[in-house]
N, CA, C and O of each residue as an XYZ file, in Angstrom:
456
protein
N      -8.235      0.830     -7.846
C      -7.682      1.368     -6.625
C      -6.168      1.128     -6.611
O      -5.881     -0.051     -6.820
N      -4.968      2.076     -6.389
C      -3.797      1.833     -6.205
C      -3.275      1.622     -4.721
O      -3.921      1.581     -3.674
N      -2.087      1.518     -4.916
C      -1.293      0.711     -4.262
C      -0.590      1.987     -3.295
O      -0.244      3.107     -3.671
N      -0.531      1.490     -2.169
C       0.106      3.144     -1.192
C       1.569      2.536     -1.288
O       1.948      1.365     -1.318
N       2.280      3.778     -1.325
C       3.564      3.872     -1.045
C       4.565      2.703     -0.307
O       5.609      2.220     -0.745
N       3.849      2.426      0.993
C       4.559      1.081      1.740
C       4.060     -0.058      1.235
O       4.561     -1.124      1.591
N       2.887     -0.028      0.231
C       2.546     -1.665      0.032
C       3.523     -1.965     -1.348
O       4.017     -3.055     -1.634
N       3.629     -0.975     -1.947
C       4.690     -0.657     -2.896
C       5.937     -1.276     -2.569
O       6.539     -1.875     -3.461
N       6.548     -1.195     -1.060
C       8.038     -0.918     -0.907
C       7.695     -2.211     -0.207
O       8.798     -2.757     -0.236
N       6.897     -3.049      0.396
C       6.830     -4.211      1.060
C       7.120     -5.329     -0.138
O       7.912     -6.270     -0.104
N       6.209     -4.917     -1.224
C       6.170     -6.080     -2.543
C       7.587     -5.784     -3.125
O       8.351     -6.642     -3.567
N       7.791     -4.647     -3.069
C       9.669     -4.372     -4.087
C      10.407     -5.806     -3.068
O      10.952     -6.817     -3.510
N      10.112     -5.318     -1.261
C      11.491     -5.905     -0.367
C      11.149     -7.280     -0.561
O      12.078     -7.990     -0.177
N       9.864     -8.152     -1.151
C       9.766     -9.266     -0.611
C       9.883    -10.313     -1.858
O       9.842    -11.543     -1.827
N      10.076     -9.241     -3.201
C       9.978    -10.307     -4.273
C      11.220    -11.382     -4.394
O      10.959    -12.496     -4.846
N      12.428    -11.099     -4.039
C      13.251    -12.036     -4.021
C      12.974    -12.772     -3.084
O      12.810    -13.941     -3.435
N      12.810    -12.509     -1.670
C      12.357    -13.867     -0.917
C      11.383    -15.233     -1.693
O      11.815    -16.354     -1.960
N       9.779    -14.630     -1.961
C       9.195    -15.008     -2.549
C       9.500    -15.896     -3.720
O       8.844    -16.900     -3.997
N      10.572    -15.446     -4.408
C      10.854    -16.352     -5.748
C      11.889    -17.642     -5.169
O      12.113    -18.805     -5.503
N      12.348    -16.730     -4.139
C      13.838    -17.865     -3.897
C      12.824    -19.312     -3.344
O      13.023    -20.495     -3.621
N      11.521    -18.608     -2.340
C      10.742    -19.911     -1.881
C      10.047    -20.569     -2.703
O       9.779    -21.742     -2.440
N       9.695    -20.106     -3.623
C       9.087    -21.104     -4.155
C       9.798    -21.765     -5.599
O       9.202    -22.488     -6.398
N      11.150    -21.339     -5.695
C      12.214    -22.178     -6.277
C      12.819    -23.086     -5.376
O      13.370    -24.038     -5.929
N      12.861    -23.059     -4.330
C      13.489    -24.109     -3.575
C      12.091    -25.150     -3.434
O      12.393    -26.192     -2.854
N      10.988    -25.095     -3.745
C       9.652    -26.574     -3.326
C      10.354    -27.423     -4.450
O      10.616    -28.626     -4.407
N      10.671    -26.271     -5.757
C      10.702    -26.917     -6.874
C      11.195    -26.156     -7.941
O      11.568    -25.048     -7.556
N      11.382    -26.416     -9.583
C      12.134    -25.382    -11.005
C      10.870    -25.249    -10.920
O      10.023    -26.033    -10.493
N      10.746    -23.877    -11.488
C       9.197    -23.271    -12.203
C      10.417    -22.519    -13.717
O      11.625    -22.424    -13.933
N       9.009    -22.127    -14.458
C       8.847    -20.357    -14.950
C       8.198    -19.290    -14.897
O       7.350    -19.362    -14.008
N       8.194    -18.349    -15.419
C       8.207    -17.394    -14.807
C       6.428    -17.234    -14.300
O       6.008    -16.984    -13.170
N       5.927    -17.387    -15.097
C       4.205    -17.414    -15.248
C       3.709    -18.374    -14.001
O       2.738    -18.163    -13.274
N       4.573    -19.416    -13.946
C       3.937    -20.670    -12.699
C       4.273    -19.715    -11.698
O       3.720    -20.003    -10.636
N       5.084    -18.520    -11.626
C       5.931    -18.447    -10.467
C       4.787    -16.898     -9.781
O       4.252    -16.667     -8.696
N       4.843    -16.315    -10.836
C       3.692    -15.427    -10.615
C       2.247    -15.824     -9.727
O       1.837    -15.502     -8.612
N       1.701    -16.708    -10.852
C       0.575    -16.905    -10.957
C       0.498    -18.007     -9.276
O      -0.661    -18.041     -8.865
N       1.340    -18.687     -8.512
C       1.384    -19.166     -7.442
C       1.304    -17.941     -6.436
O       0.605    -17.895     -5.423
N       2.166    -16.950     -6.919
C       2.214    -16.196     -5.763
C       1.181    -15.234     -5.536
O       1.083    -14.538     -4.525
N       0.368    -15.225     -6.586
C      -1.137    -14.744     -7.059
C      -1.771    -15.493     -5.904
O      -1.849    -14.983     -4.787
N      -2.283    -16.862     -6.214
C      -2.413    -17.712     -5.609
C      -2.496    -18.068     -3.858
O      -3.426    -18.336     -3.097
N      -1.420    -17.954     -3.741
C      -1.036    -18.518     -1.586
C      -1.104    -17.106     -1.153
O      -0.789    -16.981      0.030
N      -1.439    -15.940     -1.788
C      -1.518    -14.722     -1.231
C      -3.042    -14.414     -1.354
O      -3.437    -13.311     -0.978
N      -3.684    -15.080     -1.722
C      -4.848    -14.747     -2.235
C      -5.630    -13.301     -2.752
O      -6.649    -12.694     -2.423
N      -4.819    -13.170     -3.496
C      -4.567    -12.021     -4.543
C      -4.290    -11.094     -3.993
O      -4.686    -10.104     -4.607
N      -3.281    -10.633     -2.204
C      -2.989     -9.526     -2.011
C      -1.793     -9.237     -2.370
O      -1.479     -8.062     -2.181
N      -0.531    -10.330     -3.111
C       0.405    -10.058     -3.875
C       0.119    -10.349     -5.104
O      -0.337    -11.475     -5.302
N       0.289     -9.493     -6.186
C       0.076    -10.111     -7.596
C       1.495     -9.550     -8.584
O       1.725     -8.345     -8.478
N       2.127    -10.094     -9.213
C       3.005     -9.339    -10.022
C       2.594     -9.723    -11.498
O       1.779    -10.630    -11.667
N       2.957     -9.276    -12.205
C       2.601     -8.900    -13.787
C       3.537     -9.858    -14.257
O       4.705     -9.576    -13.988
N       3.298    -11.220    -15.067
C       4.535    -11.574    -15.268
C       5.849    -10.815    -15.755
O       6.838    -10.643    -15.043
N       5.712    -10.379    -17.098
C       7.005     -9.443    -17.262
C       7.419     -8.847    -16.660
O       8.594     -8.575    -16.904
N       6.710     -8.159    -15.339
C       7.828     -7.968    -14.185
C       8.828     -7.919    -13.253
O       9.504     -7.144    -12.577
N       8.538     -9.700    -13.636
C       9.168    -10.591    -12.668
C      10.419    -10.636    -13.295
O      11.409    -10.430    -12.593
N      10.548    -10.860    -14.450
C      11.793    -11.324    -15.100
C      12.529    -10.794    -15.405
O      13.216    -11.289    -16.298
N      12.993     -9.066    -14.739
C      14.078     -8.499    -14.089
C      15.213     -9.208    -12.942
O      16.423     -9.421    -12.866
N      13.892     -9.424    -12.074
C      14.291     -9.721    -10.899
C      14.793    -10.845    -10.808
O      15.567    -11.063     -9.876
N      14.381    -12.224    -12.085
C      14.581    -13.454    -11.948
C      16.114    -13.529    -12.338
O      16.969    -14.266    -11.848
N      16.273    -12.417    -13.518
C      17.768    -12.052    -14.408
C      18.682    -11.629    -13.349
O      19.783    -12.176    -13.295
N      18.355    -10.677    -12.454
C      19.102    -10.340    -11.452
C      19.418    -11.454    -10.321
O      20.427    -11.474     -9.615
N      18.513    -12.233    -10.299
C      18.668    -13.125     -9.130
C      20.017    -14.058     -9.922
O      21.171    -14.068     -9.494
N      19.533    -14.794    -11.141
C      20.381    -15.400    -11.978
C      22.176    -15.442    -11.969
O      23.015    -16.314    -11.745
N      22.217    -13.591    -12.447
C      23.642    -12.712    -12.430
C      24.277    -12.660    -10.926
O      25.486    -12.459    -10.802
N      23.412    -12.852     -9.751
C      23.586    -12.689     -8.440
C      24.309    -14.901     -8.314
O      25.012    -15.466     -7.477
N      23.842    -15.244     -9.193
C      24.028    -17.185     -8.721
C      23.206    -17.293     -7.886
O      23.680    -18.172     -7.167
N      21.969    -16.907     -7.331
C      21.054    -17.270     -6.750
C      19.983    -18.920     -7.261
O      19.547    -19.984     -6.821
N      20.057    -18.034     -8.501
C      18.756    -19.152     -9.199
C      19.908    -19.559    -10.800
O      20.684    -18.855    -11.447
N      19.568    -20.718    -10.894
C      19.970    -20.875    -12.465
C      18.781    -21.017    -13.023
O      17.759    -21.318    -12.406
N      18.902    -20.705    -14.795
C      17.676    -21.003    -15.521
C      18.625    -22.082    -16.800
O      19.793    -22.231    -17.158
N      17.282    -22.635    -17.135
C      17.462    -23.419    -18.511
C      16.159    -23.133    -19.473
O      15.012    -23.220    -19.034
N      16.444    -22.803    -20.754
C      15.294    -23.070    -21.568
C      15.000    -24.898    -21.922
O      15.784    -25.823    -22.137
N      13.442    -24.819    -21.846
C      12.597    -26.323    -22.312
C      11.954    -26.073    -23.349
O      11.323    -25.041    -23.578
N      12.135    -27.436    -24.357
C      10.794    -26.995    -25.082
C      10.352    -28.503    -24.957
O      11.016    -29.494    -24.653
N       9.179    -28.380    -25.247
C       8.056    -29.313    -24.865
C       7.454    -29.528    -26.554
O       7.829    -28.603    -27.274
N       6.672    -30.493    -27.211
C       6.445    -30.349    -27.984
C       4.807    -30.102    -28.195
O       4.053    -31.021    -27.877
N       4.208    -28.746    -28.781
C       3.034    -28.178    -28.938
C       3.438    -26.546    -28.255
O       2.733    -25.582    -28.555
N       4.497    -26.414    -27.434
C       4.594    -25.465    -26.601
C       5.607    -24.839    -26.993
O       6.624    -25.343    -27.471
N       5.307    -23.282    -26.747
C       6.471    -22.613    -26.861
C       8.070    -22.986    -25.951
O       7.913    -23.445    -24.819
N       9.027    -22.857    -26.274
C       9.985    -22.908    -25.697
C      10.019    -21.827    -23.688
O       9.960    -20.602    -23.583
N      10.100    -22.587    -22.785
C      10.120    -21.603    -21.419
C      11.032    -21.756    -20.580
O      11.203    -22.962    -20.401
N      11.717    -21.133    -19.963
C      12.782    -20.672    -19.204
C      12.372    -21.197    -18.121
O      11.300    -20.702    -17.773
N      12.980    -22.440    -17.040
C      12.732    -22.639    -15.662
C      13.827    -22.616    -15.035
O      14.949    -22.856    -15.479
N      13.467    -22.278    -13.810
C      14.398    -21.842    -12.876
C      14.519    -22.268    -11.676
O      13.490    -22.154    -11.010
N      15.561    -22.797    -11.064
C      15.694    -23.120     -9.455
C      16.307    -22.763     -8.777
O      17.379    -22.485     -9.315
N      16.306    -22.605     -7.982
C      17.500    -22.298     -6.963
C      18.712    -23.052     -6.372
O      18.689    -24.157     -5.829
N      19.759    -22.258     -6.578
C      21.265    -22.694     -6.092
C      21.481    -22.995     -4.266
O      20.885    -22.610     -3.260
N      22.445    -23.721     -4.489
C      23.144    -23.940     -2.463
C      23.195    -22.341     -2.580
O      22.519    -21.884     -1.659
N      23.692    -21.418     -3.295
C      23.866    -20.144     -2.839
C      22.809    -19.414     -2.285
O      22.909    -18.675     -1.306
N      21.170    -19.770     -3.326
C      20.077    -19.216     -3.283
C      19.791    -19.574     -1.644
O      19.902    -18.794     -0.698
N      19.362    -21.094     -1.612
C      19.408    -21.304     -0.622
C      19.820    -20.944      0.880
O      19.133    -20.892      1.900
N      21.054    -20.735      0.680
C      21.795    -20.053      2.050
C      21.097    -18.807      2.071
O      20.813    -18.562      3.243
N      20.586    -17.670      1.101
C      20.704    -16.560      1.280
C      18.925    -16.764      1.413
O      18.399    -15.807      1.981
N      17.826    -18.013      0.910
C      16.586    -17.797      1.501
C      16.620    -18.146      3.230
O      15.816    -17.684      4.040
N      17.406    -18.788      3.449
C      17.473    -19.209      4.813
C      17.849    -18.021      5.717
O      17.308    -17.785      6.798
N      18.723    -17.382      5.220
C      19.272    -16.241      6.142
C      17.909    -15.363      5.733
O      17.135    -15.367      6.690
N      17.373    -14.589      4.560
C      16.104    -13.957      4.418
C      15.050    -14.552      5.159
O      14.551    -13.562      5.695
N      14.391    -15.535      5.533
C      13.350    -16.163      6.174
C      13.907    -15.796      7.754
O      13.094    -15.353      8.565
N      14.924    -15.943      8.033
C      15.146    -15.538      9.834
C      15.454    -13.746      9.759
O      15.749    -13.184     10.814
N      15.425    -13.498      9.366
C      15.561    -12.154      9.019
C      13.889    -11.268      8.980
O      13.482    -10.424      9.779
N      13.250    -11.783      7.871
C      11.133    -11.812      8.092
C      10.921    -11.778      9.416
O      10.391    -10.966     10.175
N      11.495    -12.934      9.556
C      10.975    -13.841     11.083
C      10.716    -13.073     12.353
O       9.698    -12.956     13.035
N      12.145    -12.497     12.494
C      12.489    -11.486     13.252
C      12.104    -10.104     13.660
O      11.980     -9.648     14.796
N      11.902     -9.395     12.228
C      11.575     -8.258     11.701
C       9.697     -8.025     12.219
O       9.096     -7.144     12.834
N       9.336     -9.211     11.635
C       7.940     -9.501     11.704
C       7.236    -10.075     13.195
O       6.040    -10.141     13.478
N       8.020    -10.328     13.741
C       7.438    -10.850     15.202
C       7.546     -8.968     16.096
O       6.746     -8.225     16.666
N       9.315     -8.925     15.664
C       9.079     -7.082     16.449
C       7.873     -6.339     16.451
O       7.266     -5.979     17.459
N       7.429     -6.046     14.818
C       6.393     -5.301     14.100
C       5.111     -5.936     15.584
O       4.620     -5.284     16.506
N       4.951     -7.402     15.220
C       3.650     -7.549     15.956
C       3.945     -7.155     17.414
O       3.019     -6.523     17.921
N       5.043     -7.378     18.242
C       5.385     -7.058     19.536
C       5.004     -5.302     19.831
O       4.288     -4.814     20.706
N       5.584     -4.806     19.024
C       5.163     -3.370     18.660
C       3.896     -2.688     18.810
O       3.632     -1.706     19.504
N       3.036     -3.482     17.921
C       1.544     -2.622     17.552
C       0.873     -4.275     18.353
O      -0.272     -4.591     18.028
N       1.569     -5.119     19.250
C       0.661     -5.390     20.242
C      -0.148     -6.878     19.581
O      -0.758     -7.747     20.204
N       0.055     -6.793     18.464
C      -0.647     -7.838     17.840
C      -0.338     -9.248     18.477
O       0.763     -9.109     19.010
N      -0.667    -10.209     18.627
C      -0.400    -11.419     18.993
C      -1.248    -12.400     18.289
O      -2.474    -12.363     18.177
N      -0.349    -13.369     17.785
C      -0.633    -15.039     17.460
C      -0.560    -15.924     18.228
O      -0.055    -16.981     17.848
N      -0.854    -15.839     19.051
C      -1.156    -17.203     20.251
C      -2.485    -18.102     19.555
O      -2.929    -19.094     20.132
């Protein structure tokens, strides 16, 4: 079954939030970073890893996130990544921004979390 048009454009708007949060708990790579967000969504976000690692490059070139390669010994060499004071400022301003956006939406169509 595919994916409609807005669930499309919700997962495009939310993948940088998403990465910036769960680089700020802690460094991941790219696979931990996926496979979490697999995870706390309970599989209604999933990204492909190699997907991600556009967005992680872009976040990178942006000074959002820095990366370093590790190698571990038995393991391939992997790229982890955290987030910058820059990332930071700009998940903080993105999270009140959701916040906002997302309380309207429910005010809107009436929904309430009480």
């Amino acid at each position: 079954m595919g994916t409609t048009p807005l669930e499309r454009e919700l997962k495009r708007g939310s993948t940088e939030v998403l990465i910036l949060a769960l680089l700020d708990e802690r460094e991941r790579h790219g696979y931990d970073i996926s496979k979490l967000i697999d995870e706390r969504s309970g599989g209604t976000i999933t990204f492909h890893t190699a997907s991600l690692y556009p967005t992680l490059y872009r976040l990178e070139e942006k000074g959002l996130i820095a990366g370093r390669w590790v190698e571990k010994a038995g393991q391939r060499r992997r790229r982890y990544y955290k987030v910058t004071s820059t990332g930071r400022q700009m998940l903080r301003k993105q999270r009140g921004i959701w916040e906002t956006f997302f309380a309207a939406l429910n005010r809107v169509a009436g929904i309430s979390h009480a």
